[in-house]
N, C-alpha and C positions, 0 to 999 in steps of 0.2 A: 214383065216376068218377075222382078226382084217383086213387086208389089205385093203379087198372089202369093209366094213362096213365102213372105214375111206376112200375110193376111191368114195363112194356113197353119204357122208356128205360133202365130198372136194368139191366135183362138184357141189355143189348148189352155185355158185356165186352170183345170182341174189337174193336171200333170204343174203348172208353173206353183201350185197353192202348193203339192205334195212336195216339191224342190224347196220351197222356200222354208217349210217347216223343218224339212231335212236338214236343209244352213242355219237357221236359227239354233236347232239340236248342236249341231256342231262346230256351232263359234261356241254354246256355250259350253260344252265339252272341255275345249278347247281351253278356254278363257277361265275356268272355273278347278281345271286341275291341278293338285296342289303344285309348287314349285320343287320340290325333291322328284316328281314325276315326270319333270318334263326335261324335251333337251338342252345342253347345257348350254347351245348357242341355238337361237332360229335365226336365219340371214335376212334382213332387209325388215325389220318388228312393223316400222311405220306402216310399209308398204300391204302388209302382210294386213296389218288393219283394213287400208283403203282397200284391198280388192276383198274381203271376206265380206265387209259391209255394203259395198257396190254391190257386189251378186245377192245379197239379202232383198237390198232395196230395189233392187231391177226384176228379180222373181216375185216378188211382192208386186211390183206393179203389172208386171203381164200376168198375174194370179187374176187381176181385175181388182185392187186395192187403187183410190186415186191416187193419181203422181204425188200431192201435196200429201195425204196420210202417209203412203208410203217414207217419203222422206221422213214426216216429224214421227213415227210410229218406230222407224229404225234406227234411227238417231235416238230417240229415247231409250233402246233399247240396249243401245253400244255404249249409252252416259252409264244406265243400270247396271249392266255387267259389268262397268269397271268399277264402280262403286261396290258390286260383291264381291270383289276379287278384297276386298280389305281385309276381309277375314276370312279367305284362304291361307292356309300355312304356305308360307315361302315366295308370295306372291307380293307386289307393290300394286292396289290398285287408286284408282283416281289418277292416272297420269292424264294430265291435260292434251298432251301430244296424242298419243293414244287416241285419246275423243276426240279430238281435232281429223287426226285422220278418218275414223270410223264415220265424222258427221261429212266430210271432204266426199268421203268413198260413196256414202249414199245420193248428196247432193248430185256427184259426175252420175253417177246411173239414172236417177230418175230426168236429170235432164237430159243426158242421150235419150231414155227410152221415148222423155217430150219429142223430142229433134224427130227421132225415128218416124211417130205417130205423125207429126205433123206436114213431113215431106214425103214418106212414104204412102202412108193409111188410110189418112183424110182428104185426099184429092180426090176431087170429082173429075 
């Protein structure tokens, strides 16, 4: 039962690719707006990395991107943005912590969505 239900939401690539573009849009949104715009506290920064980056890298991979691109494709992606954030007004970018999370975030999705594929999906 779980199998078909998770065979049935896998298959939608075309919906997982539109998602993903959508998160990528709005981390960098996010990530890119100057500092006088944003709020004056966000609760939990690290964490708020690891899941925006998680959901990128996990929509990427059920878009039909491999587990390994996905990974080094969003990870590259979360190093970049913090490296434009430098020259954002009000912003600190290049925090190490930061990119540790975001590579952390990717890393846990795309190996859940391994785990997933491979006790779920792939049994005969």
């Amino acid at each position: 039962m779980i199998r078909g239900w998770l065979a049935r939401w896998h298959g939608r690539r075309r919906l997982w690719a539109v998602l993903a573009l959508a998160a990528a849009a709005v981390i960098a949104f996010g990530s890119l707006t100057p500092g006088k715009e944003m709020p004056d506290t966000l609760p939990w920064d690290k964490l708020n990395h690891f899941i925006g980056y998680a959901g990128l890298a996990g929509l990427s991979g059920l878009a039909g991107w491999p587990l390994r691109w996905a990974f080094v494709v969003v990870s590259l992606y979360g190093i970049a943005i913090e490296f434009a954030q430098l020259w954002v007004p009000g912003r600190l970018g290049g925090d190490w912590l930061d990119i540790s999370a975001n590579v952390l975030g990717a890393a846990s999705a795309t190996g859940l969505l391994h785990l997933i594929r491979r006790k779920w999906l792939c049994r005969q």
